[in-house]
C-alpha positions in Angstrom: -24.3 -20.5 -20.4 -25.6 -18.3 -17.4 -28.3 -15.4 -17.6 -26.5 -12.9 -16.7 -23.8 -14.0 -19.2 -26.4 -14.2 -22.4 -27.7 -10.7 -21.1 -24.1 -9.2 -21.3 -23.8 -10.8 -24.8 -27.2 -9.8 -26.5 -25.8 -6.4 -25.0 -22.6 -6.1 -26.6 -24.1 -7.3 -29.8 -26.7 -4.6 -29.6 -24.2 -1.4 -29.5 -22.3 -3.2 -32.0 -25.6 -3.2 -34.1 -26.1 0.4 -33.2 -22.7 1.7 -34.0 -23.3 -0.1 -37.7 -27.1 1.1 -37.9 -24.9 4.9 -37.1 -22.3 4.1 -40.1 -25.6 3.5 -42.6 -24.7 -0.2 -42.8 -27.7 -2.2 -40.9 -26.2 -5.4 -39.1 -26.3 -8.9 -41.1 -29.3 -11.0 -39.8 -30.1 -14.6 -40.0 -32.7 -15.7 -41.9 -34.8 -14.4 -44.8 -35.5 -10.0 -44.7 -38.5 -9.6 -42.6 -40.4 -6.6 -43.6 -40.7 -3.3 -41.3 -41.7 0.3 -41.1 -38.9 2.5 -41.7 -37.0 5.1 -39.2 -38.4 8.8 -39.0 -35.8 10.8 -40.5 -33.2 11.2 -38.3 -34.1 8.8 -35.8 -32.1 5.7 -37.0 -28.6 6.5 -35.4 -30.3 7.9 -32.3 -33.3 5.0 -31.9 -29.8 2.5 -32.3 -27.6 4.0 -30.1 -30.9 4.4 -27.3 -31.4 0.7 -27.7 -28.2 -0.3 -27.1 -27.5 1.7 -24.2 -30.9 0.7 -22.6 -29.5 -2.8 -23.2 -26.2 -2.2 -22.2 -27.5 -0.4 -19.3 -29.1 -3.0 -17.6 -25.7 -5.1 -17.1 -24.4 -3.9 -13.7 -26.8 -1.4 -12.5 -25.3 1.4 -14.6 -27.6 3.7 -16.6 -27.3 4.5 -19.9 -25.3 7.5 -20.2 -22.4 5.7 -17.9 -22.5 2.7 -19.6 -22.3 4.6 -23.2 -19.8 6.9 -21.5 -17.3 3.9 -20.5 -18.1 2.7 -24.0 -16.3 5.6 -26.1 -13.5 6.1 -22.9 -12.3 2.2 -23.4 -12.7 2.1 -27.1 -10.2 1.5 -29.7 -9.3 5.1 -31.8 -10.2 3.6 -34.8 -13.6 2.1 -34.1 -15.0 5.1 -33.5 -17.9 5.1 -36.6 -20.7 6.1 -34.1 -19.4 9.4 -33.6 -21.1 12.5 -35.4 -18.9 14.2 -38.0 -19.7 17.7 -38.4 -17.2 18.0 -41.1 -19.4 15.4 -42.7 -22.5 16.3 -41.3 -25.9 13.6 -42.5 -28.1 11.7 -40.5 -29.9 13.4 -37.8 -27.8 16.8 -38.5 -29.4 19.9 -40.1 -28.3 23.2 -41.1 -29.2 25.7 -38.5 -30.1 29.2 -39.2 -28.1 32.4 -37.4 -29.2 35.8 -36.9 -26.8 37.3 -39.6 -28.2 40.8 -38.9 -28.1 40.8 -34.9 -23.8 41.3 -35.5 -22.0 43.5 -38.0 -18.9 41.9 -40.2 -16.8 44.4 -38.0 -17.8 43.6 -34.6 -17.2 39.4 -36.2 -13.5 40.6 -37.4 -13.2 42.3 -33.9 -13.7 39.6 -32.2 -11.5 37.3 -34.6 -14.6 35.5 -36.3 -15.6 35.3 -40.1 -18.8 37.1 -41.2 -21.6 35.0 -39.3 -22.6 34.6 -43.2 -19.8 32.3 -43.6 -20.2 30.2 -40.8 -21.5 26.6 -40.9 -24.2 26.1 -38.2 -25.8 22.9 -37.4 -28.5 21.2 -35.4 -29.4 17.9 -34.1 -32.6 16.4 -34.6 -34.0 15.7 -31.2 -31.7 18.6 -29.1 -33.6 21.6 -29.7 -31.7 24.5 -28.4 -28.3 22.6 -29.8 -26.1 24.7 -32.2 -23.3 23.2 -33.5 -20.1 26.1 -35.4 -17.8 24.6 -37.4 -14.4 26.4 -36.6 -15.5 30.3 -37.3 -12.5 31.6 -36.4 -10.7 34.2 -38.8 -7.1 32.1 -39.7 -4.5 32.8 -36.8 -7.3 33.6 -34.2 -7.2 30.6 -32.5 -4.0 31.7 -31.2 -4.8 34.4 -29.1 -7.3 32.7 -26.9 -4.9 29.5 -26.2 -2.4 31.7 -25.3 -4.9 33.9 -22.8 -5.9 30.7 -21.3 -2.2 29.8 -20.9 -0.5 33.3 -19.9 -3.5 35.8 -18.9 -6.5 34.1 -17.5 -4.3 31.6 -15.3 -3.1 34.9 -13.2 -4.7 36.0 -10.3 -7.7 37.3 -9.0 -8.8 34.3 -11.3 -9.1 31.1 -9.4 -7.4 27.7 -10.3 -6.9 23.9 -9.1 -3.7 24.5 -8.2 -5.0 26.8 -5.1 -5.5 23.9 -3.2 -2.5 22.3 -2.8 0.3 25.0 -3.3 1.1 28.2 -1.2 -0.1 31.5 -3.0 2.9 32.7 -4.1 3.4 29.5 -5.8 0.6 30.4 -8.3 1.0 33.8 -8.7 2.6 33.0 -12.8 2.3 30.0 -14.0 3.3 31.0 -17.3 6.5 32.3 -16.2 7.3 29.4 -13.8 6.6 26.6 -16.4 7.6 28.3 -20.1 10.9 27.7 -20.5 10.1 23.7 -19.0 7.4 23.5 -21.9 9.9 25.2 -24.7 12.6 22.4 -23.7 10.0 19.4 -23.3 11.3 16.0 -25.3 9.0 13.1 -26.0 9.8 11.4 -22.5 6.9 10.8 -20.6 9.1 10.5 -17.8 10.2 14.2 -17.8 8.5 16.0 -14.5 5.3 18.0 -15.1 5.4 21.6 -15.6 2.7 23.6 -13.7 0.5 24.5 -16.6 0.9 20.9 -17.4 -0.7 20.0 -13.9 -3.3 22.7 -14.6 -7.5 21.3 -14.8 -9.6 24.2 -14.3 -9.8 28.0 -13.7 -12.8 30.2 -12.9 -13.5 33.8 -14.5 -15.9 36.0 -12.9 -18.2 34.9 -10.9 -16.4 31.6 -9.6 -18.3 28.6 -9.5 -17.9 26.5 -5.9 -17.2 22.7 -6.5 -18.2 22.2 -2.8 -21.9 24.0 -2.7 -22.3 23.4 -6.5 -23.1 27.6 -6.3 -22.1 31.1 -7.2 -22.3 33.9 -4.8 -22.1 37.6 -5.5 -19.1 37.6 -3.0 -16.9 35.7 -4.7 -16.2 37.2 -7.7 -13.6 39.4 -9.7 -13.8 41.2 -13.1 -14.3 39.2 -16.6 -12.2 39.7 -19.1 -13.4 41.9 -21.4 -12.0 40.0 -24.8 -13.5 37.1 -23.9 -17.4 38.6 -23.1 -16.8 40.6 -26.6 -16.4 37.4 -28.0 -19.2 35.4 -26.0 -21.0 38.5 -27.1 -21.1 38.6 -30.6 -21.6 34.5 -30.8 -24.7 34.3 -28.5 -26.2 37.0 -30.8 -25.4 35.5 -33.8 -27.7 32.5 -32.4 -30.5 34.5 -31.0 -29.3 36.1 -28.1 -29.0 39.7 -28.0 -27.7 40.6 -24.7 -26.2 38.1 -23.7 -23.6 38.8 -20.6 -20.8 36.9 -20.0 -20.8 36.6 -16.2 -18.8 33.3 -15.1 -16.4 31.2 -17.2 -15.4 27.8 -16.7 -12.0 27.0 -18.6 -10.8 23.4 -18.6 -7.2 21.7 -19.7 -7.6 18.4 -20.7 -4.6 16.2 -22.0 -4.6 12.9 -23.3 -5.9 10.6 -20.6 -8.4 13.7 -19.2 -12.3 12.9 -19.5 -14.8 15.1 -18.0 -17.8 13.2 -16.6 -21.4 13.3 -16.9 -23.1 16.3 -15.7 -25.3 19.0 -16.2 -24.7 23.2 -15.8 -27.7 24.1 -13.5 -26.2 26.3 -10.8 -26.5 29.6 -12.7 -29.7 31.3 -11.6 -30.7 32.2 -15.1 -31.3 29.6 -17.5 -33.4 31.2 -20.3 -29.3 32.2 -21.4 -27.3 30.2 -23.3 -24.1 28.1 -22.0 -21.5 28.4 -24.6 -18.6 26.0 -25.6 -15.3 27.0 -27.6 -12.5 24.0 -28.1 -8.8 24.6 -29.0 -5.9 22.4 -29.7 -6.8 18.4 -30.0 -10.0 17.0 -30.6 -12.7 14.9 -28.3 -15.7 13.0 -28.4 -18.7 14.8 -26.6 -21.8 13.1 -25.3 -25.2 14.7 -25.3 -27.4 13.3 -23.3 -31.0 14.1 -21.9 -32.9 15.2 -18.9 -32.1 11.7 -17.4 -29.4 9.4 -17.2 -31.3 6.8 -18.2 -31.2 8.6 -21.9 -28.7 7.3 -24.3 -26.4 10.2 -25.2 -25.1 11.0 -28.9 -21.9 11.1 -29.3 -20.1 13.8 -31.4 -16.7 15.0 -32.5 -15.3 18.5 -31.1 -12.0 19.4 -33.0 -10.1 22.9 -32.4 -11.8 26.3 -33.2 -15.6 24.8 -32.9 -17.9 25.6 -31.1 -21.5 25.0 -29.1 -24.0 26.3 -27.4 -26.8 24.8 -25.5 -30.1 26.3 -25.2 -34.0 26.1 -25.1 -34.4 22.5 -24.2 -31.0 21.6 -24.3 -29.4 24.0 -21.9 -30.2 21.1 -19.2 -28.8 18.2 -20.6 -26.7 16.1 -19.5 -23.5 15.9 -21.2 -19.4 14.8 -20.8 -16.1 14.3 -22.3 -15.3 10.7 -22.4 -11.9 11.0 -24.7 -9.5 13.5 -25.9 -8.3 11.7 -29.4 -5.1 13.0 -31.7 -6.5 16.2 -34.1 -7.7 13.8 -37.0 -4.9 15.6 -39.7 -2.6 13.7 -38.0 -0.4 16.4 -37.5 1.2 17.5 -34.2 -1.1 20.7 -34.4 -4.3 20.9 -36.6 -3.2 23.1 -39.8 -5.8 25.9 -38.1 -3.2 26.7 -35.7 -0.5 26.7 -37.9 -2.1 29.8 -39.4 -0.5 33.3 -39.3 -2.5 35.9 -38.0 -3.4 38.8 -40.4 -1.1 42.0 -39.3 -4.0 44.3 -40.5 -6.1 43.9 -37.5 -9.6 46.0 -37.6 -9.4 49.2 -35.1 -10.6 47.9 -31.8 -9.9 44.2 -32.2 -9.6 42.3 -29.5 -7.1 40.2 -30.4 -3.8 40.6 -30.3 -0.5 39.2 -31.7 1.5 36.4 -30.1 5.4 36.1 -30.3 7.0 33.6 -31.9 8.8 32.6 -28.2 5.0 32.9 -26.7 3.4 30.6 -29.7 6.4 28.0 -29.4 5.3 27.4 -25.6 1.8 27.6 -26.3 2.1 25.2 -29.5 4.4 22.8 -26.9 1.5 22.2 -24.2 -1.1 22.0 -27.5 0.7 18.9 -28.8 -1.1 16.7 -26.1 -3.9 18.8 -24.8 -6.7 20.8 -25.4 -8.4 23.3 -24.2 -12.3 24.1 -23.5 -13.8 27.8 -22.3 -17.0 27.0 -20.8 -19.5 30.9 -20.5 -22.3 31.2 -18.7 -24.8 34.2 -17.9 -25.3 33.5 -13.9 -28.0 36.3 -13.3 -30.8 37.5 -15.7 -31.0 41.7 -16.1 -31.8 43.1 -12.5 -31.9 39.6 -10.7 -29.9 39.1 -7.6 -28.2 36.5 -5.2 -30.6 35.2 -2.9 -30.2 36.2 0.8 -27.9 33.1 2.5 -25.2 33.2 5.4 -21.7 34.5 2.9 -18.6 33.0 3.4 -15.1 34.7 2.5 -13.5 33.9 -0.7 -11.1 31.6 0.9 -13.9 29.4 2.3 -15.5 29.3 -1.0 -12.2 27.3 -2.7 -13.9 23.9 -4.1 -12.0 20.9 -2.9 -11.4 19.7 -6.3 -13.4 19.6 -9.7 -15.0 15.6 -8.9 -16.2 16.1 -13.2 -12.4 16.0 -14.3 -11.1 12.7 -14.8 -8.1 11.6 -15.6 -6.9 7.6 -16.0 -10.9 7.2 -15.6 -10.3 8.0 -12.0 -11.5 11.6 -10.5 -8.7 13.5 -9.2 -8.6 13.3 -5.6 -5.5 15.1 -4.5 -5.0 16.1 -0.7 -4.3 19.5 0.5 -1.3 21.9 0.6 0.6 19.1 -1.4 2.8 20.1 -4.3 1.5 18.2 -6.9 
């Protein structure tokens, strides 16, 4: 038996050890026990996982992150006992505490959230700055901000992938040019693409450029003002009273999307939180560190949860390997099947969604999900610096290189319908 070969063996067998050592069932060992110091609490899963990646990681060249990160994007659904459960949180997960004061039970309800009192926070040991919410969402909620992603936020000023292949006019609704496609859609996988279906990414406010990796005060249009209520009340509920949503990122992933390892630097302010909300199917999310060469934790998102990175953890690296089935086995997660209340508070941002709306939007849901990404760009009286502008049209990014789909990056070419 070669070296190389042994090497890729003892590696294997050490992420297999590490995924066991995750599950609380340490790996069967030759031999009699042999005495030794036990984990600090929390470490085990994390110390494993490191291990095996720093093992697995020197097999081809690839660092640790990749290698864990082609791991979970390859792997079986069911084998999957690695992943952190927040539904069953243990281990290296904590209860973290909110700032229940910093936002009224009405503002919450206005913004379709529970009392922050009733929402189940968590932290990782290791990833100070990470806050994990467990679905806050009043029942029916989630509804209004699929559809918006769907039917309001994919119209224009906003910007979207779709720019760069198709004329303007072509893009103008996507909604309307792809609803009645989604409402007929049968099981066939051979049935053509709608547009929303063919839909990765849109930018809100100021939008980022995929090209310079940078946001510039001339490129941007108005934020929508539901969305920074919302971003608003969540970022002071974990600390952060003042929070301004400037730029959103919103990606649609389907079943074979993956987002790839990266980390949100470009806004100029980084003392702000980057928040996360998740709707419709679920996915495994890495967390990585300030390196590649860190071995990520891997972590469950399902629908209505959200993140947010901060402190020490804002600069992370971090990616989607997998979008998996909701784990109800259900078509939709039963948190989407929920009504929403007709006895909205006064000034609530959310509104109700018609049945014929919901049917499309519950359609594309079946096999996709949907992230918002928010970001403060600037901090309070902090501007762009001084640099040569270009016109919005110059500042269209050739194509998100993150979003993955068939573990290949998109690479489409230019004013091609696809």
């Amino acid at each position: 038996m070669s070296k190389a070969h042994r090497a890729r063996l003892a590696a294997r067998a050490a992420l297999a050890a590490a995924i066991l050592w995750c599950c609380g069932r340490p790996p069967a060992r030759p031999g009699p026990p042999r005495q030794r110091a036990p984990p600090a609490r929390g470490a085990g899963p994390k110390m494993a996982a490191g291990a095996a990646a720093a093992a697995l990681g020197r097999e081809g060249g690839e660092d640790a992150f990749r290698r864990l990160f082609r791991f979970y994007r390859q792997r079986d659904a069911s084998d999957l006992r690695g992943v952190v459960d927040f539904s069953a949180p243990g281990g290296q997960v904590f209860r973290s505490h909110l700032s229940i004061s910093s936002v009224s039970d009405q503002d919450a309800s206005r913004a379709g959230l529970q009392p922050v009192s009733r929402w189940k926070a968590y932290g990782l040991n290791g990833y100070p700055g990470f806050i994990f919410i467990r679905n806050p969402f009043l029942p029916g909620c989630q509804r209004h901000w699929v559809k918006q992603c769907l039917k309001l936020y994919t119209q224009k000023p906003n910007v979207c992938n779709l720019d760069l292949h198709m004329a303007p006019e072509k893009t103008v609704d996507l909604w309307g040019q792809s609803k009645e496609q989604l409402r007929r859609k049968g099981s066939s996988k051979c049935e053509p693409r709608s547009l929303l279906e063919k839909l990765r990414w849109v930018t809100l406010g100021y939008h980022y450029n995929w090209d310079t990796k940078k946001y510039t005060a001339n490129h941007h249009t108005p934020f929508p003002s539901d969305l920074a209520f919302l971003s608003e009340q969540v970022a002071a509920a974990c600390g952060f009273q003042g929070f301004q949503a400037q730029a959103g990122i919103l990606n649609y992933y389907h079943f074979d999307s993956s987002l790839g390892i990266h980390v949100d630097e470009s806004e100029l302010d980084h003392s702000r939180p980057l928040l996360s909300f998740s709707f419709g199917q679920s996915s495994i999310f890495l967390l990585g560190g300030l390196k590649r060469e860190e071995a990520p934790t891997a972590m469950f998102m399902h629908s209505g949860d959200i993140m947010v990175m901060s402190g020490f953890s804002r600069l992370l690296h971090h990616a989607v390997p997998r979008v998996l089935p909701n784990p109800e086995g259900t078509a939709l997660p039963s948190c989407l099947d929920q009504a929403l209340s007709s006895d909205l508070p006064a000034g609530s941002v959310i509104e109700h969604s018609s049945d014929e709306d919901w049917q499309v939007c519950a359609k594309y849901l079946q096999s996709s999900r949907i992230n918002m990404t928010i970001r403060q760009v600037l901090a309070e009286g902090q501007k762009f610096p001084e640099e040569s502008g270009t016109d919005i049209k110059g500042q269209a990014p050739s194509e998100d290189s993150h979003h993955q789909e068939n573990g290949r990056a998109k690479r489409r070419k230019p004013n091609t319908d696809s």
